[in-house]
DOVO-923378 format. One record per residue: x, y, z of N, C-alpha, C, O in turn; chain. Coordinates in steps of 0.001 Angstrom, whole numbers, plus 500000, padded with zeros to 6 digits. Atoms other than C-alpha are relative to their C-alpha. Example, Ala and Ser with C-alpha at 12.3 -4.5 7.8 and 13.67 -1.06 7.14 Angstrom:
- 500890|498810|500000|512300|495500|507800|500900|501200|500000|501936|501181|500665|A
- 499180|498810|499940|513670|498940|507140|499230|501090|500730|499739|502198|500899|A
% end
This chain:
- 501030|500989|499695|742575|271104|528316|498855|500164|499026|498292|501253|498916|A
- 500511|499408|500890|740496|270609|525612|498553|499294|500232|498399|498084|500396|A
- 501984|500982|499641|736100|269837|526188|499600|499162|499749|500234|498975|498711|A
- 500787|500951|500586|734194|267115|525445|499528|500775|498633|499650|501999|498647|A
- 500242|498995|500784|732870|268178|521935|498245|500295|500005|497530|499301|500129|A
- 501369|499437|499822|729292|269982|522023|499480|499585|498503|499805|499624|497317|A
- 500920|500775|501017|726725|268329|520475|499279|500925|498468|498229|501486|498778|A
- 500827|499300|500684|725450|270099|517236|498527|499761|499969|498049|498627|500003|A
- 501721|500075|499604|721657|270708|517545|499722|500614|498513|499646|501839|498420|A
- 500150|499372|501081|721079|271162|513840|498071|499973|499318|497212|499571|500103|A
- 501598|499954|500366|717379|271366|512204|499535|498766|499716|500015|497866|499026|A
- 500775|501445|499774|715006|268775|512853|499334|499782|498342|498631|500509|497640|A
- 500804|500667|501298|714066|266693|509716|498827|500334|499427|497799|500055|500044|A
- 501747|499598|500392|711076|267965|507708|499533|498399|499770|500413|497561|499569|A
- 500787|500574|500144|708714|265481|507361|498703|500212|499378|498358|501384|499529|A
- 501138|499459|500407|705178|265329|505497|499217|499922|501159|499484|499182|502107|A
- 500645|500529|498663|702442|265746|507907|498997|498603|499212|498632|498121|498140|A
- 500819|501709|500269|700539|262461|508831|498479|500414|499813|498060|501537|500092|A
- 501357|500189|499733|696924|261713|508436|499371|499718|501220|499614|498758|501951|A
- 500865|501179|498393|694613|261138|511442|498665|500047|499865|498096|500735|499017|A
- 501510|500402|500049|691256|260122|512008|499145|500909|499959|499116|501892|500699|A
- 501091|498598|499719|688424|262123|511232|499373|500816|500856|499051|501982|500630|A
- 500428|499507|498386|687176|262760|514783|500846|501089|500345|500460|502158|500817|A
- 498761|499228|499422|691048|264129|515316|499825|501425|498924|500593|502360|499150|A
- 499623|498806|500891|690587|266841|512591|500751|499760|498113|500881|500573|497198|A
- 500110|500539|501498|691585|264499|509314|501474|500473|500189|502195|499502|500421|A
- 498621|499388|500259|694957|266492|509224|500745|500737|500571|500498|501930|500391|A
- 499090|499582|498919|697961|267274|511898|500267|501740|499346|500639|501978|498197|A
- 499500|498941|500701|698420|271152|511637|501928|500076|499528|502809|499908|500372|A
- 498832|499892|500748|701719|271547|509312|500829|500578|500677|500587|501762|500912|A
- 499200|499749|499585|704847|271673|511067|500486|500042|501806|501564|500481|502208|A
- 500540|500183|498648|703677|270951|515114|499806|499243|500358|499784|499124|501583|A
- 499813|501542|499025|703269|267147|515221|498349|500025|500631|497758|499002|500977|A
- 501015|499769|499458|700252|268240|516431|498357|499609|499250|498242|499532|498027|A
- 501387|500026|500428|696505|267691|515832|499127|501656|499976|498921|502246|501036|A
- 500653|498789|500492|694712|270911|514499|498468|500008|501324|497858|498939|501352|A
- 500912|499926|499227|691820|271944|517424|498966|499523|499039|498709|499746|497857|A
- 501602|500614|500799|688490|269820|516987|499111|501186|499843|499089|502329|500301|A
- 501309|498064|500095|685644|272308|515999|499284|499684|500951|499284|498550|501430|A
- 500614|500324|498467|683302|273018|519068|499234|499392|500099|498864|499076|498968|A
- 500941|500543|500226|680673|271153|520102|499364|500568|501063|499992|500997|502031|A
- 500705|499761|498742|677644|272022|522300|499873|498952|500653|499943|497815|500187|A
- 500183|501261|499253|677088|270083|525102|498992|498993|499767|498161|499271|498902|A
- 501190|500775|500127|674796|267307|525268|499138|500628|500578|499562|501391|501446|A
- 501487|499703|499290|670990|268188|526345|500248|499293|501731|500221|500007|502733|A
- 499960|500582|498468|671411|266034|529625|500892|500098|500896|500799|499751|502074|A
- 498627|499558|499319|674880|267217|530474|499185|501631|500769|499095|502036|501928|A
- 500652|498916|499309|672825|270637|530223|499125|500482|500951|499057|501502|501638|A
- 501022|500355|498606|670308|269806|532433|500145|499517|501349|499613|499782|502427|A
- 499368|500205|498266|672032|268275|535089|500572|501179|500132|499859|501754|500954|A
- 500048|498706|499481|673490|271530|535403|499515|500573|500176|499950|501065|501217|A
- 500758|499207|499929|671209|273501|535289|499216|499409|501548|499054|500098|502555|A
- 500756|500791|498930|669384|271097|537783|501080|499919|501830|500808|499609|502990|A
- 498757|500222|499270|672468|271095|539875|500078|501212|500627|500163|501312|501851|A
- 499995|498421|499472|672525|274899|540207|498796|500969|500711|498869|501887|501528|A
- 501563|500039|499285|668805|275293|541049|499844|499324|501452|499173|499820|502357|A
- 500031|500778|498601|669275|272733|543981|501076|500964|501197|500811|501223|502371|A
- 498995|499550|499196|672622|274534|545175|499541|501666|499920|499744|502188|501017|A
- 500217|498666|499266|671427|278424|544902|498271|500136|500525|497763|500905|501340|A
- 501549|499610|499715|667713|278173|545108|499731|498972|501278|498919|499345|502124|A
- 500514|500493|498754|667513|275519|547775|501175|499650|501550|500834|499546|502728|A
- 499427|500161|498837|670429|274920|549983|500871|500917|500178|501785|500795|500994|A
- 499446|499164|499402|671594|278250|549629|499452|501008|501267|499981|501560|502232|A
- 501017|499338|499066|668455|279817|551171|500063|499200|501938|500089|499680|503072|A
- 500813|500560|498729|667704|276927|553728|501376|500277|500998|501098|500342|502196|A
- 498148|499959|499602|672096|277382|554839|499297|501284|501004|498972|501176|502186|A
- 499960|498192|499611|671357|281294|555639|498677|499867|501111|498691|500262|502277|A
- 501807|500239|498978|667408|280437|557257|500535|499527|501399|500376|500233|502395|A
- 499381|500426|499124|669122|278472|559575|500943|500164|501019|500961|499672|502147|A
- 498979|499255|499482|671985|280256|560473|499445|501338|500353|500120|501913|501207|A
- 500621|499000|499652|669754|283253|560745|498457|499498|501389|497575|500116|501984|A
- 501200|500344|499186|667294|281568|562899|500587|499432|501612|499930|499452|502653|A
- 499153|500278|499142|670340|280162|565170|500288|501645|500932|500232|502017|502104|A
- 498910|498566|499245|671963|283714|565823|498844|501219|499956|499190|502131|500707|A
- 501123|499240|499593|668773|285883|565705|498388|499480|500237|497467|500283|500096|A
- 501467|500082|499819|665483|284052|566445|499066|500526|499803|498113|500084|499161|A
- 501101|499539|499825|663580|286535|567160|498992|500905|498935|497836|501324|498973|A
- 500206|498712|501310|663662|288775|563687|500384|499157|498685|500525|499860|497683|A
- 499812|500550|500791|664461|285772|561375|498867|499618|499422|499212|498693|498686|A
- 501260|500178|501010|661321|285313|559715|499356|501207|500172|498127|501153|500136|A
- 500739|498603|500084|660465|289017|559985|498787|500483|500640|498345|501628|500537|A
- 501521|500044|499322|657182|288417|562029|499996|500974|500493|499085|501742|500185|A
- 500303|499568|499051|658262|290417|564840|500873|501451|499617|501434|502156|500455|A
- 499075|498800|500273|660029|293272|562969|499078|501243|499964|498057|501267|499277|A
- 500973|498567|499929|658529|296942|563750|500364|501191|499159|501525|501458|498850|A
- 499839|498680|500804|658267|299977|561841|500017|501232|500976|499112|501381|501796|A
- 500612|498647|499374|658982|303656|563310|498780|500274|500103|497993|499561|499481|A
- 501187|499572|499667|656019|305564|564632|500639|501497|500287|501727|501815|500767|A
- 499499|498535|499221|656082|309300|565228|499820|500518|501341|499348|501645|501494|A
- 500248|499829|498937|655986|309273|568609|500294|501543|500663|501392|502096|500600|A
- 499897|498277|499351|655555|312937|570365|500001|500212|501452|500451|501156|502102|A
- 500260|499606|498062|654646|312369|574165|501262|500370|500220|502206|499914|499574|A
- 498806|499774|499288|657197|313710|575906|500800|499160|501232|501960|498938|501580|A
- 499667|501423|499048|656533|311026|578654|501024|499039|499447|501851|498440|500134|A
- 499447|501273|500375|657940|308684|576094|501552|500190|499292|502079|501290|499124|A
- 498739|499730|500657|661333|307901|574373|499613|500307|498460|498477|499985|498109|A
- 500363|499831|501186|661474|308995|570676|500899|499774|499417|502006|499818|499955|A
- 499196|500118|501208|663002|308290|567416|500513|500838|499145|499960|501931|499022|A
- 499431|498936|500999|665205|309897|564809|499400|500872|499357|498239|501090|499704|A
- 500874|499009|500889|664145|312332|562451|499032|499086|499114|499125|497911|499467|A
- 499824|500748|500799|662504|310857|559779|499244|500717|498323|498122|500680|497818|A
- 500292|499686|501395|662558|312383|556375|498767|500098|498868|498602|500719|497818|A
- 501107|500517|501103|659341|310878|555041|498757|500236|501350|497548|500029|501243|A
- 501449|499379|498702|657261|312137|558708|499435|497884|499743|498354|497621|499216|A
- 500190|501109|499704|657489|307755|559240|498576|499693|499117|497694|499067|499706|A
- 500813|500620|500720|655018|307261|556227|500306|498917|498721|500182|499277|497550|A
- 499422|500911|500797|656170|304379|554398|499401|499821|498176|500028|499755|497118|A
- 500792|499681|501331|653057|304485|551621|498955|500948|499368|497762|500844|499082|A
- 500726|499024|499775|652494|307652|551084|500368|500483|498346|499783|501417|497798|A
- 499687|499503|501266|654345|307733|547446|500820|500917|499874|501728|500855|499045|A
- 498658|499114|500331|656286|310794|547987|501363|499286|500540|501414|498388|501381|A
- 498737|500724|499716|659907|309914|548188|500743|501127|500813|501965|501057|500946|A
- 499390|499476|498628|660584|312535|550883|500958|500851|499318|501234|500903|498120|A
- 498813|498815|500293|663319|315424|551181|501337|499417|499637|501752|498329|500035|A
- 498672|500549|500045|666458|314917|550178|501345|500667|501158|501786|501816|501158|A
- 499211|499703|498851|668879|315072|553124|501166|501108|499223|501495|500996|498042|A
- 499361|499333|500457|671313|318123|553019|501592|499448|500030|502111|498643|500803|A
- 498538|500439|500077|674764|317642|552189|500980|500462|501122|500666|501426|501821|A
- 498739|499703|498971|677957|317868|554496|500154|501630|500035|499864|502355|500987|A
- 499777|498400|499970|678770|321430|553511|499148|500891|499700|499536|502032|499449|A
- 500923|499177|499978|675633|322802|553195|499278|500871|501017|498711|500057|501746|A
- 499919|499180|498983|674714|325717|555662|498786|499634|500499|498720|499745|501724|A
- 501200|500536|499572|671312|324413|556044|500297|498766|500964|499569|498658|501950|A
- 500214|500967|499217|672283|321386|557614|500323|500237|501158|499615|499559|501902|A
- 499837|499292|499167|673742|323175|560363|498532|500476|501007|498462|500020|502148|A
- 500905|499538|499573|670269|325026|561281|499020|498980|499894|498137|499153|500733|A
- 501039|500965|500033|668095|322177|560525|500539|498566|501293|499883|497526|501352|A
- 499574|500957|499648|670386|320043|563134|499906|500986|501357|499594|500397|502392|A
- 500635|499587|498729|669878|322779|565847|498878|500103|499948|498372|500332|501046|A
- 501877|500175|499283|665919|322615|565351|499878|498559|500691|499050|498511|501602|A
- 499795|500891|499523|666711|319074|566224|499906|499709|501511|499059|499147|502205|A
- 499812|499901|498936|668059|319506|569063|499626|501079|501322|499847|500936|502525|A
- 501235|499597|498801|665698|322277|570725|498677|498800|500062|498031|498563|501082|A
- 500865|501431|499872|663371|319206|570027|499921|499212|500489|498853|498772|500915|A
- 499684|500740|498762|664676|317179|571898|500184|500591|501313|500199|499971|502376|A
- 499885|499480|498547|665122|319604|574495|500856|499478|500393|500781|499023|501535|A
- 498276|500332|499187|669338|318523|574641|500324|501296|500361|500023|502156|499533|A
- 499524|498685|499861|670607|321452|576035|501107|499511|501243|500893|498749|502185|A
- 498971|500514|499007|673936|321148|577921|500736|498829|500066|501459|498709|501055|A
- 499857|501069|500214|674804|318040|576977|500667|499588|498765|500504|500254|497742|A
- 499176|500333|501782|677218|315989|573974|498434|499230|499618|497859|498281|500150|A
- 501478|500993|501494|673934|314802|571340|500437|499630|499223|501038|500250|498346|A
- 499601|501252|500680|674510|311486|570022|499961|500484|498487|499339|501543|498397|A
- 500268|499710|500703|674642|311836|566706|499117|499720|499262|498556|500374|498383|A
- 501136|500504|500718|672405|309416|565839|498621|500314|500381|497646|499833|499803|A
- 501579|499564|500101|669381|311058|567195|499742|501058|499383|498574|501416|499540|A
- 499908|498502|500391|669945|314390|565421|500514|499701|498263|501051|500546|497545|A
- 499616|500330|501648|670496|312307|561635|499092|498734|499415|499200|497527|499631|A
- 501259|500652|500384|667578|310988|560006|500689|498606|499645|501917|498571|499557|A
- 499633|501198|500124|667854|307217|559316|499616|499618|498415|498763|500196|497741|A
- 500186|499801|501520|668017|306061|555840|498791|499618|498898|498572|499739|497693|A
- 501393|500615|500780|664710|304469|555281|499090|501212|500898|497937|501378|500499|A
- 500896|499039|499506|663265|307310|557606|498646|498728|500864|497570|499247|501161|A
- 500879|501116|499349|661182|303674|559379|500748|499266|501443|500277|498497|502281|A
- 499297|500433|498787|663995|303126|561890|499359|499758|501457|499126|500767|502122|A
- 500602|499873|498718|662509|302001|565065|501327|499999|501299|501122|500235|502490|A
- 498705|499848|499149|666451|301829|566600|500806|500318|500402|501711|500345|499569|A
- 499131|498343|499797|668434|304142|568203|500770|499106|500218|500540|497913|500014|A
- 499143|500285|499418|671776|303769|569758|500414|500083|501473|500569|501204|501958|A
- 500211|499501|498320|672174|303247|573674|500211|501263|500215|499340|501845|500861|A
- 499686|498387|499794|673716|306794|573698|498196|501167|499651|497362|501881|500209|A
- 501932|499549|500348|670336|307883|571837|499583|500205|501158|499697|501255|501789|A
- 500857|499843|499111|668322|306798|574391|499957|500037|501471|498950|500040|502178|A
- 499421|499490|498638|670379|307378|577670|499631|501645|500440|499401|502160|501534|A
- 499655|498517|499629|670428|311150|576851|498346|500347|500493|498005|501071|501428|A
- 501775|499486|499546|666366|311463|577116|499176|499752|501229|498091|500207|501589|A
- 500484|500669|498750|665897|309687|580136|499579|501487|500919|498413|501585|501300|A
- 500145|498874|499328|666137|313215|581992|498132|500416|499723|497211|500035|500446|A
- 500849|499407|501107|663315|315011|579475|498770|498332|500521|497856|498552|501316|A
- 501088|500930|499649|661121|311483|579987|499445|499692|501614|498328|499365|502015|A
- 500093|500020|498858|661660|311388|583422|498621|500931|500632|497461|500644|500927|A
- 501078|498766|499530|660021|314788|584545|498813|500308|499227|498053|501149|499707|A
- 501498|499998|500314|656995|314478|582165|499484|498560|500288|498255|498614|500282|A
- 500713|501157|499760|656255|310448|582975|500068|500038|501108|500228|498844|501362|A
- 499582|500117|498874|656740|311200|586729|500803|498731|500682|500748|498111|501744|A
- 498896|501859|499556|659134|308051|587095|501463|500443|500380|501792|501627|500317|A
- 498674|499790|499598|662701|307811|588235|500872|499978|499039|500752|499150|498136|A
- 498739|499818|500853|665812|308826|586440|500701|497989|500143|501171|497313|499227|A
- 499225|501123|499905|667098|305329|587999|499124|498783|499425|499777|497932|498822|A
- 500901|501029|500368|663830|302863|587163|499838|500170|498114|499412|499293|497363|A
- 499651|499997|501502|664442|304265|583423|501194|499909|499144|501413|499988|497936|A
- 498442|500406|500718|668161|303496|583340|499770|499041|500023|499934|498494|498932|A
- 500204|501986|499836|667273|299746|584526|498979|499743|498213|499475|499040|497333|A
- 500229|500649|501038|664740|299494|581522|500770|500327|499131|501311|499337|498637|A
- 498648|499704|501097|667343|301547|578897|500636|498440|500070|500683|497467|499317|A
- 498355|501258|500067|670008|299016|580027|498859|498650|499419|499024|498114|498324|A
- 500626|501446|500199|667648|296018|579749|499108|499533|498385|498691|498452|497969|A
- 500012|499930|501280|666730|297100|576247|500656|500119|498692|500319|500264|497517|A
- 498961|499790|501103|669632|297295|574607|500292|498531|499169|500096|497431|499685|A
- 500003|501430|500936|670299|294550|571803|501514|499501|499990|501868|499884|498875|A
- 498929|500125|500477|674015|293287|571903|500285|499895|498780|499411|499695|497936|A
- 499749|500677|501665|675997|292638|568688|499544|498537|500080|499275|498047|501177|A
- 499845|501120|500236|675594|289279|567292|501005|499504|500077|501993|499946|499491|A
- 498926|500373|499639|677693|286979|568743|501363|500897|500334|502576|500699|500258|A
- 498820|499106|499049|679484|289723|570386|500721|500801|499044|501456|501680|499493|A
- 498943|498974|500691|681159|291369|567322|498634|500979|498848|498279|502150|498715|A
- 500855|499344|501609|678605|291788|564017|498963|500784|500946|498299|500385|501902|A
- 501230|498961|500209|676450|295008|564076|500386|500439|501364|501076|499913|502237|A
- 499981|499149|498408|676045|297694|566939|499218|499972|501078|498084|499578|500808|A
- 500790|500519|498605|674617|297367|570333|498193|501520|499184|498321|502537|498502|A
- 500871|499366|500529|671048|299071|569374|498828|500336|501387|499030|499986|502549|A
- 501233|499959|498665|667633|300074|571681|498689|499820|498906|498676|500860|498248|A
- 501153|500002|500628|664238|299134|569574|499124|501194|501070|498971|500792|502223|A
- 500612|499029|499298|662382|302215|571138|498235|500367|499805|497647|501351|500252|A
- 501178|500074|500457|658913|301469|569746|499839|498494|501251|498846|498446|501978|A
- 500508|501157|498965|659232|297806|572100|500360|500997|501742|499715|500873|502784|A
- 499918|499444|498480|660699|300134|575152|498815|500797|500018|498023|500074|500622|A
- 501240|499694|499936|657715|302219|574957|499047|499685|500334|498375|500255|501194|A
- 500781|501128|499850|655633|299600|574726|499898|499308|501314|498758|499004|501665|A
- 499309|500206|498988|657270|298383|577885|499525|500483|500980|499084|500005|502025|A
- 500415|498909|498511|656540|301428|579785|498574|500085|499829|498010|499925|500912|A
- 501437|499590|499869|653000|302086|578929|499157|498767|500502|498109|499030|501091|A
- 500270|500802|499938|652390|298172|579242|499951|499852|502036|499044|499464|502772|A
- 500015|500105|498555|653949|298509|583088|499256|500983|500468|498618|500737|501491|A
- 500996|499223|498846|652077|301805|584015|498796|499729|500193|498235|500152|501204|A
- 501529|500203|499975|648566|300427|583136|499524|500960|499043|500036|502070|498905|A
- 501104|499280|500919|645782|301586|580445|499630|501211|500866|499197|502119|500156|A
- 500561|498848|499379|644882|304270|583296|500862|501144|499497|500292|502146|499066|A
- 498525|499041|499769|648361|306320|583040|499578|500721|498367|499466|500156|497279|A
- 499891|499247|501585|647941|308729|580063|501013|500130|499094|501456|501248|498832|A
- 498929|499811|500501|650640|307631|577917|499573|499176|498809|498899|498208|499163|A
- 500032|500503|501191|650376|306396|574163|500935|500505|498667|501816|501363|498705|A
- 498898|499500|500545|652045|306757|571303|499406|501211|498722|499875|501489|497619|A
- 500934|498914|500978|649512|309484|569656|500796|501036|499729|501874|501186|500305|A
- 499462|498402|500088|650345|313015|568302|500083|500561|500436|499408|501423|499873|A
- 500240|498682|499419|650782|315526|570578|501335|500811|499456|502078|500339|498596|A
- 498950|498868|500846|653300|318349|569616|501261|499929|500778|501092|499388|501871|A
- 498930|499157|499565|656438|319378|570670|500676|500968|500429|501897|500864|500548|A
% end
């Protein structure tokens, strides 16, 4: 049985190349049929400007006002920063207190503070039980986050665990109830956003505030220096 016969595919015809219009490059590159790349051009001035104008509108104005909005939806209360607080070194014992804080909660004071010790350093060990005779935990698991300075050392926010464990220690120097200081704890805690983003938190500079606000200006409680 013998095939159809297969086509020979032999070499395509030379040809001279053609001419083309000056715009095209004047002369097809040799052997490609092709037009030789035009040389570059910059854009026009008004091409450049609408972009530019274009990109100014989309990051400088409706990227901000997008986020303002959406931040003003899902946090109100801290979206324009008004109502945002700074640590305080609070010492009463009456009251709840905050993390360590590296810089002794002075924000403009110029020094840039200690440098936290490393994981395997034996110091951090002994500097994490002065901590915790400080707090006066004894007997008890200590959160970790009250016993690990915060990274701006201005943190005013613990973690419910934080400020569950002190309730005892606040109790017996503010003469109040173990139970009338779980109700405000609980009622100070911040959920995540929309239930997932970020960790449930306690602002402990507004619970404070809270308590000294309900006992009255008489009650000797503020958020002054006294020692430890």
């Amino acid at each position: 049985m013998s095939g159809a016969p297969t086509p020979h595919r032999g070499a395509r015809p030379h040809r001279e190349p053609r001419e083309l219009s000056p715009e095209l490059g004047g002369e097809e590159a040799p052997g490609t049929g092709l037009a030789p790349d035009p040389p570059f051009q910059w854009p026009s001035g008004r091409a450049l400007f609408a972009g530019l104008a274009l990109l100014i509108l989309l990051a400088g104005v409706a990227y901000p006002y997008v986020f303002t909005v959406a931040a003003e939806t899902l946090t109100p209360a801290t979206a324009t920063g008004a109502n945002i607080t700074l640590g305080e070194n609070i010492t009463n014992p009456a009251l709840f207190w905050l993390r360590p804080s590296l810089i002794d909660f002075q924000p403009y004071s110029g020094a840039g503070g200690e440098v936290p010790y490393g994981p395997v350093d034996p110091a951090l060990y002994n500097q994490t039980e002065q901590y915790i005779a400080e707090y006066g935990l004894k007997n008890v698991s200590v959160p970790l986050n009250l016993v690990s300075p915060s990274a701006s050392g201005l943190d005013p926010d613990v973690t419910p665990e934080a400020a569950l464990v002190q309730i005892p220690r606040v109790a017996h120097f503010s003469n109040l109830t173990q139970s009338v200081l779980l109700a405000w704890v609980d009622a100070a805690i911040v959920s995540p956003v929309a239930g997932f983003l970020g960790p449930s938190y306690v602002d402990i500079i507004a619970l404070d505030q809270t308590m000294i606000a309900h006992l009255g200006a008489s009650t000797p409680l503020d958020l002054g220096m006294t020692s430890r």
